[in-house]
C-alpha positions in Angstrom: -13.6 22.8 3.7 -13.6 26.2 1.7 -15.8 24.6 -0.6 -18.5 23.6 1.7 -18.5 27.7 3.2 -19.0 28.3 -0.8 -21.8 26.5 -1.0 -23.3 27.9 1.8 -22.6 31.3 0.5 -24.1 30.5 -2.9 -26.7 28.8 -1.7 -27.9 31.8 1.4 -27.5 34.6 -1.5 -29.7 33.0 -3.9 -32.1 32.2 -1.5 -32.0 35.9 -0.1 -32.4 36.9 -3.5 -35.3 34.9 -4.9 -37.0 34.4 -2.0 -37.2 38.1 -0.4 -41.0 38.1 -0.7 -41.3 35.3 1.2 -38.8 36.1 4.3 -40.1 39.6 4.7 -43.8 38.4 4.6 -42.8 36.0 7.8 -43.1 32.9 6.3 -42.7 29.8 8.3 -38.7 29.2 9.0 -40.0 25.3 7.7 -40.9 26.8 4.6 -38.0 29.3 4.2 -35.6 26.4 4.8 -37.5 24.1 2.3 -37.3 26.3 0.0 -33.7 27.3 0.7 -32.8 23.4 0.6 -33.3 23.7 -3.4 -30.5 26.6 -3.4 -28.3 24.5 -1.8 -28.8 20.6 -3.9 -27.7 23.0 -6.8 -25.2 24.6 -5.3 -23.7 21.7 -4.0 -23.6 20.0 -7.7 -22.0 23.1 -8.9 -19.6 22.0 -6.2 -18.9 18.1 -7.5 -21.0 16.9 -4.2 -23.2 13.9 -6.0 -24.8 11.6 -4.0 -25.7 14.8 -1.3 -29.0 15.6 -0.1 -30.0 19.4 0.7 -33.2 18.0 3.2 -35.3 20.4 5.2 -36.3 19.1 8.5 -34.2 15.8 8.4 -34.7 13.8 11.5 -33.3 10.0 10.7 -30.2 8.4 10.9 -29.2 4.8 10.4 -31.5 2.5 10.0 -34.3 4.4 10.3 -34.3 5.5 13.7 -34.4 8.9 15.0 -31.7 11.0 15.2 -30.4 11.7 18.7 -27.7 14.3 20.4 -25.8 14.4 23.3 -26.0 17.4 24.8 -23.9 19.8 27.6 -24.9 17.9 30.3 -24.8 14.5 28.3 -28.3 13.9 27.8 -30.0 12.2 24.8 -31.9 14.4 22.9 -34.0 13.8 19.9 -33.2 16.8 17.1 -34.4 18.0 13.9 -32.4 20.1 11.9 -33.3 22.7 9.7 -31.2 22.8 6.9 -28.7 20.0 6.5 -26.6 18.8 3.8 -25.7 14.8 3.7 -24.9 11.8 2.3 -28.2 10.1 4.6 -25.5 7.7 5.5 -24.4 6.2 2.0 -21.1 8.4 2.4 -20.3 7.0 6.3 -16.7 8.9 5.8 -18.0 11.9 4.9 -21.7 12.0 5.8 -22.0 14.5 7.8 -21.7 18.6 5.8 -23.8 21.4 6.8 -26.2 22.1 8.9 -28.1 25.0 9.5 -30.6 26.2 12.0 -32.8 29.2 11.4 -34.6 31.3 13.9 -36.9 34.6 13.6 -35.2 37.4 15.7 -38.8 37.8 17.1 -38.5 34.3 18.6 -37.7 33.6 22.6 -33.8 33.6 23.4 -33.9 30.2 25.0 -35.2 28.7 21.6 -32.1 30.2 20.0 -29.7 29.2 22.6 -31.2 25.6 22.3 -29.9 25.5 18.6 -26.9 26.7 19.3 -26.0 24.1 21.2 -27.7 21.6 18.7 -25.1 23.2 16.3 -22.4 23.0 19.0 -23.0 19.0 19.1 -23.6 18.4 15.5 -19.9 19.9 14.6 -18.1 18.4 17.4 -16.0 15.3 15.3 -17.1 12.9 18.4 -20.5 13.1 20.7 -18.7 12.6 23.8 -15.4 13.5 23.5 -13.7 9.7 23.5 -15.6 8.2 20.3 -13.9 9.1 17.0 -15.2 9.4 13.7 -13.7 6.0 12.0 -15.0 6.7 9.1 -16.8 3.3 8.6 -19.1 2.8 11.6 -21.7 5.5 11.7 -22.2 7.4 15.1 -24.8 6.4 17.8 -25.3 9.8 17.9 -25.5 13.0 15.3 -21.9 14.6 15.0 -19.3 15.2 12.1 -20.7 18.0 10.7 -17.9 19.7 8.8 -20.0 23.7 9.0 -22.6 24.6 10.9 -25.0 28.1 10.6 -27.2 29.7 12.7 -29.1 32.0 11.2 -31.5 34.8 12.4 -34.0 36.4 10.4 -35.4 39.6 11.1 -37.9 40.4 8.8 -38.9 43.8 10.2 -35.4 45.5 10.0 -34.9 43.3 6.6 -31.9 42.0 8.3 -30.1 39.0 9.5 -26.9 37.4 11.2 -25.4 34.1 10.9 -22.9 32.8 13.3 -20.6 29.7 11.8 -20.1 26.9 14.1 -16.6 23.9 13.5 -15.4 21.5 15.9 -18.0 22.2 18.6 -17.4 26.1 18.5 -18.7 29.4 17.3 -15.9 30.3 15.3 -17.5 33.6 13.2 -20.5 35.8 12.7 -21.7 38.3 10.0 -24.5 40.1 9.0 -26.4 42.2 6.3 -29.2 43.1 4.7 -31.8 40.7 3.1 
């Protein structure tokens, strides 16, 4: 899983680089993640991941239909992710990579909070604690993800902070300058 953290790494730094302009003017976070999503295709290649997609603002699963969660309280809830790197469900063992959800540090807590526990379902290896991950069937609901980011921009202070999310949990955090 190293690997996947490196392309995250790769892919945030090149982004924070080339795109500077763009984050401190207070672009869109749709944009910032589009364009972010071309820094991380690349970097994934780099990385021997052919056949994955770096796709801004993903929202379909199997089929065609919407993707869903489960959340806390085990409701259905329709999601679209940022940032996310995938397979779209030709790799059903190992669909499921990164995902990343971006928010400005101007933006309401409870917005921030709701990704977080977005992220929190979409790394958990099973949706409701009893279904497993067999590697053939595809979920009913969006889970697997090996990494997840959440990452706040705050263009004002030309700062930000991610927090990295496995296996259902917040598991680190960092922070610099962009």
């Amino acid at each position: 899983m190293q690997y996947l953290a490196e392309v995250f790494h790769e892919s945030f730094s090149e982004f924070l680089k080339r795109e500077r302009d763009n984050i401190l003017n207070g672009v869109a976070e749709r944009n910032l993640c589009a364009r972010w999503s071309l820094y991380m295709q690349k970097a994934a290649g780099r990385y021997g991941l052919r056949g994955y997609f770096a796709d801004a603002d993903y929202n379909r699963k199997q089929a065609g239909r919407v993707k869903t969660i489960i959340d806390d309280q085990m409701r259905e809830i329709v999601i679209v992710c940022d940032l996310i790197l995938h397979s779209r469900g030709n790799n059903v063992a190992k669909d499921n990579l990164i995902a990343v959800e971006m928010k400005k540090a101007e933006r309401p807590r409870a917005e921030k909070d709701a990704d977080r526990v977005r992220l929190r379902a979409m790394t958990k290896a099973s949706y409701d604690d009893i279904w497993s991950n067999d590697g053939i069937t595809p979920p009913e609901h969006v889970c697997g993800y090996k990494l997840g980011f959440f990452v706040e921009i705050d263009s004002r202070r030309s700062k930000y902070v991610v927090e990295v999310y496995e296996q259902g949990k917040q598991t680190d955090q960092f922070a610099g300058d962009i």
